[in-house]
N, C-alpha and C positions, 0 to 999 in steps of 0.2 A: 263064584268069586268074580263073574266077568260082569259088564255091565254096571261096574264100578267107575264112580266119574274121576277125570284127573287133570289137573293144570299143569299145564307144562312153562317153565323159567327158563329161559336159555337164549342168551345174546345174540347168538348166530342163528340166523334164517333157517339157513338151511338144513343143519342140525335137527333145529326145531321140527321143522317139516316132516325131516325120513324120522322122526320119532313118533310124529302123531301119526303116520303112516302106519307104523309099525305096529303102535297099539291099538290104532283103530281092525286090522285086523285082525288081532286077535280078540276082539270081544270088547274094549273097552271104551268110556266115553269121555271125549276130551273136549273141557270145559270152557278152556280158552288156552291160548299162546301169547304169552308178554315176553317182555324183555328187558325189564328194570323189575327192582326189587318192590319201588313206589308200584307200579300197576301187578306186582306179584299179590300187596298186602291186602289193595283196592279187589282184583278180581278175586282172593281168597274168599274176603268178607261178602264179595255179590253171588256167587255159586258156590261155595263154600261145598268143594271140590272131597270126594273119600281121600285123597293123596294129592301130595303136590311133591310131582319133579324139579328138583331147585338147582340152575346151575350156581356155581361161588361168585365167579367173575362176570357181574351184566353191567348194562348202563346206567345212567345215574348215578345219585350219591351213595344208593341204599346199596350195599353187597348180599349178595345171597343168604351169607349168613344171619346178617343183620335184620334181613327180610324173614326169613324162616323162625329165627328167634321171635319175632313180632306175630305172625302165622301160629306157632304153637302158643303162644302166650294168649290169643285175642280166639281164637277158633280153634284149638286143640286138634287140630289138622295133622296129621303124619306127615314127614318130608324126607323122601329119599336124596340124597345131592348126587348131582351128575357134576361132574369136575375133571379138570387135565391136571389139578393142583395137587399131591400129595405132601407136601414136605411137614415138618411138623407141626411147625405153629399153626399152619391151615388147619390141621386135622385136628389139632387142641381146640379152636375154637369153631370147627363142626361139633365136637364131641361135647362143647357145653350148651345145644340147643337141644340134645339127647335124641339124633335122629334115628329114623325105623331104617336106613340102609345109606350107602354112600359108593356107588361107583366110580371109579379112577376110568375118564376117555382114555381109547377107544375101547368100547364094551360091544360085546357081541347079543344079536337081537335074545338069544335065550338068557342071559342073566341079565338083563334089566328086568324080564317077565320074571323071572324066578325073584330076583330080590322085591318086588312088586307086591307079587303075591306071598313072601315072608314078611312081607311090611303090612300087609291088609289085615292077616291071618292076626300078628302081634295084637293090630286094633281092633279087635273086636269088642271089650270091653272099657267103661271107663272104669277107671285106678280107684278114683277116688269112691266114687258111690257101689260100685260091681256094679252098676245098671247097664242096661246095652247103652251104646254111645250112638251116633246120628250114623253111622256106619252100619251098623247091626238092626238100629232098630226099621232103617228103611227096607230092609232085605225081611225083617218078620213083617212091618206093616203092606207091602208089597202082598204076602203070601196072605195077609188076611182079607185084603180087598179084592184076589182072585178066587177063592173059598165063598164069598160074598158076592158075586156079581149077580147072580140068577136070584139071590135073592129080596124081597121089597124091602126089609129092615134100614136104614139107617146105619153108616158106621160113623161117631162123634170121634174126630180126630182134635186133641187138643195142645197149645201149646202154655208153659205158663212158667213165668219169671217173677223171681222173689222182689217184693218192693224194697228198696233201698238198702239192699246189703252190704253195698262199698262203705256206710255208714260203723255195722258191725268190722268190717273189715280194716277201716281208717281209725276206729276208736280203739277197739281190742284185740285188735291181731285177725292176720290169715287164716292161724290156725282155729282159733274161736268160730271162722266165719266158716271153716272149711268145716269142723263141726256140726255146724250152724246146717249146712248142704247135707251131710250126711244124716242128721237127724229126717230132716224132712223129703229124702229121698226112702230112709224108710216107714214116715208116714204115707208117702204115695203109693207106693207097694202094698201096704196092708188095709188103708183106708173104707174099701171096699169091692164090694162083690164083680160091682159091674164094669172093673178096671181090667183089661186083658193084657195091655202092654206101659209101661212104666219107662222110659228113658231118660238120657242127661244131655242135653243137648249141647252146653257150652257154659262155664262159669255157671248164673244162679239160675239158666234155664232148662225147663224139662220138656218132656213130650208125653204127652196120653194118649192111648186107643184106646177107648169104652167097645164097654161088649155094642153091641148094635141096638139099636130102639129107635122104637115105631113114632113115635111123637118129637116133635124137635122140643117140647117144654121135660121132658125125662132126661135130656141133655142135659138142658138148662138145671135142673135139681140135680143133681151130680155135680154139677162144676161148683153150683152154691156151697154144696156139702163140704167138697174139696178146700174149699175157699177157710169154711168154720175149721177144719183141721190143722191147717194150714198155722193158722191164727190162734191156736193155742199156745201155750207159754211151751218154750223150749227151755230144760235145765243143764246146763254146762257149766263143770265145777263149782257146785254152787249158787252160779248166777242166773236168773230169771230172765230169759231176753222170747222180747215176743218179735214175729217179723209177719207179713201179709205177702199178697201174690196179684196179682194183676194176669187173667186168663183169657185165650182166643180159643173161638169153637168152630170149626167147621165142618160140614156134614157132607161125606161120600153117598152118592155119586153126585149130588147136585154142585157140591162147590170145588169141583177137582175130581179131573180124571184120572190119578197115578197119585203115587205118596209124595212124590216133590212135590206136586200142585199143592193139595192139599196142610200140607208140611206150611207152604209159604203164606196161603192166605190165612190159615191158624193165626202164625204169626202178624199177620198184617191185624187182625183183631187184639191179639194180644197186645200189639203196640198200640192200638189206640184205646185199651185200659187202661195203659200207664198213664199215658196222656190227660186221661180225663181223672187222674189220682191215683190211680190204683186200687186192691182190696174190691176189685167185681170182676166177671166175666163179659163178655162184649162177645155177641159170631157174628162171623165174618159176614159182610155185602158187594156186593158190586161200588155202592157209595162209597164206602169205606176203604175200598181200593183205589177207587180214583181220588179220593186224598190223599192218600198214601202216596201215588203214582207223583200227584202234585207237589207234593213236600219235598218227595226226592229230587222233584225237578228244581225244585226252589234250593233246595240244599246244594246238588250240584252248581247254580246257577251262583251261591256266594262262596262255594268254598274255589270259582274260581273268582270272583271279584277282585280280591285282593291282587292275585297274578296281575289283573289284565286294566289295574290301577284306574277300579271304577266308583274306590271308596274317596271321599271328600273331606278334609275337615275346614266345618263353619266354626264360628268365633264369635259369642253373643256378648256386648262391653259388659264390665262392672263399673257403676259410675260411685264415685268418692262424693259421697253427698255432701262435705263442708266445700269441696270447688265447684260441685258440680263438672267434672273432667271424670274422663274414661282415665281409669285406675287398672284395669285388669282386663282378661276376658277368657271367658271358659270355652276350652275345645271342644267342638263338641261333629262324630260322625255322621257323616251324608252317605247315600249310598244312590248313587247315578244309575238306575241297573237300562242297559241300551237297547229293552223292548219294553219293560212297564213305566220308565221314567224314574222319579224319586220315588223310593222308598221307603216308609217309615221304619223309625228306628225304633218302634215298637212291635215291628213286627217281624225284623234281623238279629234286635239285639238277642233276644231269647234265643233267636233257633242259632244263631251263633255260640253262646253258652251249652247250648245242648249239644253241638257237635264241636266242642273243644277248640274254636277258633278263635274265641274272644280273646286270649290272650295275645296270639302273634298279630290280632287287629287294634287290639289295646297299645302295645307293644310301639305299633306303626303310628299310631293317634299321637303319643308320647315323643317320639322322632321326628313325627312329622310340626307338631307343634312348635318343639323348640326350636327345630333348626329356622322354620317362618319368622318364631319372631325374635334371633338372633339377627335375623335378612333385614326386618325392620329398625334394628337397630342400628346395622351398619348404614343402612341408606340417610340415617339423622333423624328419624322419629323421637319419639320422647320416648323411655324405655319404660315398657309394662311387664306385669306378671300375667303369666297363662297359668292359666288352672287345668287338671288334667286329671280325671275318673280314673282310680285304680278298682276294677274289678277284681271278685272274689279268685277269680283262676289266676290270673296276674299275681294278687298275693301268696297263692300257694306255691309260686314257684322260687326254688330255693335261692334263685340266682339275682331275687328281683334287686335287693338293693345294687349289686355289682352294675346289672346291665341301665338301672337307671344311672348312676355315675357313669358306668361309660359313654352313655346317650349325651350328657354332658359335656362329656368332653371331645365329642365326634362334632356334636354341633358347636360346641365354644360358648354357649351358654350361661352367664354365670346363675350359680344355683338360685340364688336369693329372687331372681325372677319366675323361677319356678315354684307354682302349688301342689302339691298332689292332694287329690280330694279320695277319703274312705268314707264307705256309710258306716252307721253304729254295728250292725249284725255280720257286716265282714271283720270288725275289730275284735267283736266280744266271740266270736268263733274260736280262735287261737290269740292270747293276750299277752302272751309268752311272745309269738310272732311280733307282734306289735310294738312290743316294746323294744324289742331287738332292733327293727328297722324304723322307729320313729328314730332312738338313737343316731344310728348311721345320717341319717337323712338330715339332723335337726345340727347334727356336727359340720355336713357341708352346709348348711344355710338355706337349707329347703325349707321353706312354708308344708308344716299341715293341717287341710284343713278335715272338719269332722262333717260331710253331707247327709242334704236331708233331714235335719235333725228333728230329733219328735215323732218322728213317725217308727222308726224299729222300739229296741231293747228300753232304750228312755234311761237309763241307768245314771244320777247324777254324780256317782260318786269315781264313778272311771272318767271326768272330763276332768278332773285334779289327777288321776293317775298316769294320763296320757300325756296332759299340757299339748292343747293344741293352739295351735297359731288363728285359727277362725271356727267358728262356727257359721253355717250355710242353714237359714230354718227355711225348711221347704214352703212349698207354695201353698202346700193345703191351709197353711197355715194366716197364708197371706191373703187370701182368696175373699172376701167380704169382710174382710178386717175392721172395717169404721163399724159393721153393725152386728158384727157377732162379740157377744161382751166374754164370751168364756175366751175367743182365739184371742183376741184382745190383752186378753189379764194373760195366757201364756206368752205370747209373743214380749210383753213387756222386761215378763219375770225372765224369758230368755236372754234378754238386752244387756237386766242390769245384769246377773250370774254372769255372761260372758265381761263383761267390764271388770265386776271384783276380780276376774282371774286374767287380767288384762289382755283377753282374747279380740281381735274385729269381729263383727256381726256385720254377716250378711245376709241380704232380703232377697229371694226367689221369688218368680214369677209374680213382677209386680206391675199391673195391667191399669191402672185407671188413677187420677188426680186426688182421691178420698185417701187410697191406699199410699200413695207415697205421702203424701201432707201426713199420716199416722205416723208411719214411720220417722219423717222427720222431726218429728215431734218428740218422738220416745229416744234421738239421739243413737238410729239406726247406723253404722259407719257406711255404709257400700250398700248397691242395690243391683239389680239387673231383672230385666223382662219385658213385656213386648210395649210396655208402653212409651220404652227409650228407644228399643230396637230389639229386632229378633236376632236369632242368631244369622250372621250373614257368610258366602264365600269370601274367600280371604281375600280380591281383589275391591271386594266392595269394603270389606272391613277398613282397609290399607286406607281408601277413599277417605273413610268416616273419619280416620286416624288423621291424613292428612288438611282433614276438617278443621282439625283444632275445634273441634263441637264443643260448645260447653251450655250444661241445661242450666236454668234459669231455676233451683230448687227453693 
């Protein structure tokens, strides 16, 4: 039972300290000491600890409980709570995060070890699959790599994560998905011979230990195998749903000396299958890890950006082609990072998206916007509309229409100055959503517009269903326009369709004198792109503004 790792949560220093004391001598390893609920969730997810000590009351906003609730939910972690708090409602909502024990301070050094080890003993198992859990299975794989040392064999340690089952889960239900895990936790149990150990790591992820082999390609054939089993059709009530797996392989003794080692760099391959699609196996490298290392560094490095206010937003004009005057101009994120310089936003936007950021950066893009060109309005500018990217996260949050009115009304705003731009594949995703919050939106006097157009779903019979305020046809479209006769005839036939449904057209990414003279000619309303101006900082923008620029079209 000892030699089990643990985090310790607890406000107080000092506390903290004669605890880790405590447990350190009796046999046990402690993973770290925080003090807010925020670095309790953060160090859960990085050591991802057998146990976590949680006090109720720490710093920050997050409360222990709030914390622990999040810890069981994301890493199925056990949490004992240390607290002075008894009174009821405390204990009513300790008792809805369903924890493995809960001491009331001051406690004596034997019953923390005693409720410890009733809380370890409890997790032995997970619920859902009966498979050992990441508790259990490091205490067998442990026993199997000291059983193996003396000998040459090979141990293929694997890790492997279902591809895209938030999908079964967001379509059909938890319980379908939960289902879904159970099915395929007992194909990996029975799959085959040279499987010794079977575990559930966390949500749709597992862990394998292959009997040992001589060959690293006999590895390789087993996880393919895995992979085809995998990939068979699952039946649930009925319904036919197929899912895939994305696997990491690493080999004892060469890539890891102990099962945590090995445990993480698995993983570190398994992450970069998903990456590259999913539905294959990938083992682990040393290369492969210093991507990994790098990524993290890069992730950490924007998920503090935001804090340490090193994101930008530029403003590229939209010019009203019957004046030639700047009509508009679309937000658009910079990102200053203060050792590589600028950053592309093709290479933040994504990994923002994949670590859940893009919406409170989306969020800050939309605040930061309007209240700018509120500023410019007060100062006597001539009053334009800002256009501003609602991403797919942004729209999935229930609150979106609320917190865009309220962003309105913090800045003083009026709406009618405001665009919000949707591509076609975030609209036809949820149409239901769509139509709910075009409503709201089109009641205050918000423009919307449909981006990119032509290049997703293409569907012409949802631009009557929607009634959008513009259409935006992307660049690819604009791109060799005088001598490609197919982009040509679409761009036209885009023109006049937006006209019959009295929508503005507008022209992306329009770079050279052939291209705009097209466009003018087809009775395009608005343009923007590099050949007016790229997108600029808002001090330079302000300039242009105060320009009074007017092109000569």
């Amino acid at each position: 039972m000892f030699d089990k790792k643990i985090l310790i949560v607890e406000d107080e220093s000092i506390i903290a300290e004669d605890i880790s004391d405590s447990l350190t001598s009796l046999g046990y390893k402690i993973t770290d000491i925080v003090y807010s609920g925020e670095e309790a969730i953060i160090s859960a997810g990085e050591f991802l600890p057998d146990l976590v000590l949680m006090d109720v009351n720490l710093q920050g906003e997050i409360d222990g409980i709030t914390a622990a609730a999040e810890i069981r939910s994301r890493f199925e972690i056990p949490v004992v709570y240390l607290t002075a708090y008894a009174d009821e409602n405390t204990l009513r909502r300790v008792n809805g995060t369903k924890p493995f024990g809960y001491i009331v301070k001051p406690f004596e050094e034997k019953n923390l070890h005693t409720t410890i080890q009733l809380a370890l003993h409890r997790h032995q198992h997970d619920c859902l699959t009966n498979l050992p859990n990441r508790l259990l299975l490091r205490e067998q794989l442990n026993q199997v790599l000291d059983k193996q040392k003396e000998l040459p064999a090979m141990i293929p340690v694997v890790t492997l994560s279902l591809d895209r089952i938030n999908r079964i889960n967001s379509t059909l239900g938890h319980d379908i998905g939960d289902s879904v895990l159970c099915k395929v936790a007992q194909r990996l149990s029975n799959c085959t011979q040279n499987i010794n150990i079977v575990a559930r790591l966390k949500a749709a992820e597992f862990a394998i230990v292959l009997e040992p082999v001589a060959e690293k390609q006999d590895a390789a054939n087993i996880a393919q195998n895995i992979l085809d089993i995998v990939a068979q059709p699952i039946i649930i009530k009925g319904s036919e749903l197929y899912v895939t797996a994305s696997i990491g392989i690493c080999l004892s003794p060469g890539d890891g000396s102990d099962g945590d080692e090995l445990l993480k760099n698995a993983y570190t391959a398994m992450y970069n299958s998903q990456q590259e699609g999913g539905n294959k196996y990938q083992f682990y490298s040393a290369k492969l890890a210093n991507i990994s290392l790098t990524k993290l560094s890069q992730e950490t490095c924007l998920r503090n950006a935001l804090k340490r206010s090193e994101f930008e937003v530029y403003y590229e004009p939209q010019i009203e082609i019957k004046t030639g005057k700047i009509i508009g101009a679309e937000a658009l994120v910079r990102w200053n990072h203060p050792e590589r310089g600028r950053v592309s936003p093709a290479e933040f936007i994504p990994m923002a998206e994949e670590m859940g950021l893009i919406a409170p950066l989306g969020e800050w893009v939309l605040e930061t916007a309007c209240r700018q060109t509120k500023a410019w309005q007060t100062e006597g500018l001539p009053p334009l509309r800002v256009a501003v990217n609602l991403s797919a996260r942004q729209f999935e949050q229930k609150n979106l229409t609320e917190r865009v009115s309220q962003i309105l009304r913090e800045t003083n705003l009026d709406p009618k100055y405001l665009e919000l731009e949707l591509t076609e594949s975030l609209i036809l995703e949820d149409e239901t959503a769509a139509v709910e919050a075009f409503t709201v939106w089109r009641d205050m006097g918000i423009m919307i517009a449909i981006d990119d157009f032509g290049t997703g779903y293409c569907s012409l019979s949802y631009l009557k269903r929607f009634a959008f305020d513009a259409i935006k046809i992307d660049k690819s479209f604009i791109r060799d326009i005088a001598d490609d006769r197919q982009k040509a005839a679409i761009t036209i036939a885009i023109i006049q369709l937006a006209h019959c449904m009295n929508m503005t057209v507008i022209a992306e990414g329009v770079e050279n004198q052939r291209e705009l003279a097209f466009l003018c000619a087809h009775e395009c309303d608005e343009i923007q792109g590099h050949f007016f101006s790229q997108a600029l900082p808002m001090a330079e923008f302000e300039a242009l503004l105060k320009s009074d620029k007017c092109w000569e079209l």
